[in-house]
C-alpha positions, 0 to 999 in steps of 0.5 A: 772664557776657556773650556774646561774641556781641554785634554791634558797632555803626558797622561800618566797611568795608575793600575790597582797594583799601584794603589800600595803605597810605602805606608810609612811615606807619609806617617808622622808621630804628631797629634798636630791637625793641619789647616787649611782654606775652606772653599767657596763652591756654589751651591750645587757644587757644595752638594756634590762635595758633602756627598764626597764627604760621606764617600771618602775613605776612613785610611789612605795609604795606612793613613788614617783620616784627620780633617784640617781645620777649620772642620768642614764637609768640604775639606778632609785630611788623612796622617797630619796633613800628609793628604788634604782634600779640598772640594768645589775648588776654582778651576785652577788656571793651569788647566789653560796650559797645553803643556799641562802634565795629567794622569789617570787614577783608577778612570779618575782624571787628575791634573798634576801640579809639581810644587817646589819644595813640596808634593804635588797638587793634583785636581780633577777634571772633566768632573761637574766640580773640582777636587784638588788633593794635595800631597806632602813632600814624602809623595813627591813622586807617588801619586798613589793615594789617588787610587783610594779616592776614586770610587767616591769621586766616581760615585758623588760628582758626575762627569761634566760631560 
């Protein structure tokens, strides 16, 4: 069994300033709703995530919120499907890595995932339940959004240690 505390290397960062994001980054015309998989947290986990829920921000980016379907307290969407929350995911295996790239977003810790042909794929870490926020290509190199997620991170799902 691997700790999950284990420090990410090449930590990346964010100040307030770089919370603005070019808000036509992610827009797209479409009314379409984006879908994804619901996760399958234990239930203290589950509660740390419904309180997220009702801590999350209404606009991201100039985004504005549009939950994926399936509807679910444990998922959440801003633009059509240009930020998708998911919380209590696994702890994803790349955490084992060393090599592993992380930043930090307004004191939230995040592990970065580069994805071929899409943004990235960040979740947090050192937290009593994982939040994994993927991006569109359109934020293949700003991460910027996370900085709006931060207070209700802070505030809902306590530190691990």
């Amino acid at each position: 069994m691997t700790s999950s505390s284990r420090r990410l290397l090449h930590p990346v960062f964010l100040g307030p300033s770089a919370a603005l994001v070019l808000l036509v980054a992610g827009c797209s015309g479409g009314e379409a709703t984006a879908s994804v998989t619901v996760p399958s947290p234990s239930p203290e986990a589950a509660a740390y995530c419904r309180a997220l829920d009702g801590e999350l921000p209404d606009t991201v980016g100039g985004l504005e919120r549009n939950d994926p379907e399936p509807a679910s307290v444990l998922t959440a969407g801003w633009g059509d499907g240009a930020i998708v929350l998911r919380c209590g995911v696994e702890r994803p295996a790349k955490m084992d890595d060393d090599q592993s790239k992380g930043i930090t977003a307004s004191g939230v810790n995040w592990m970065l995932e580069q994805r071929d042909g899409d943004g990235p794929r960040l979740t947090t870490t050192l937290r009593k339940t994982y939040v994994e926020v993927s991006l569109s290509e359109a934020y293949a190199h700003d991460t910027t959004p996370l900085a709006a997620f931060a207070p209700a991170v802070k505030k809902t799902i306590p530190n691990r240690f």
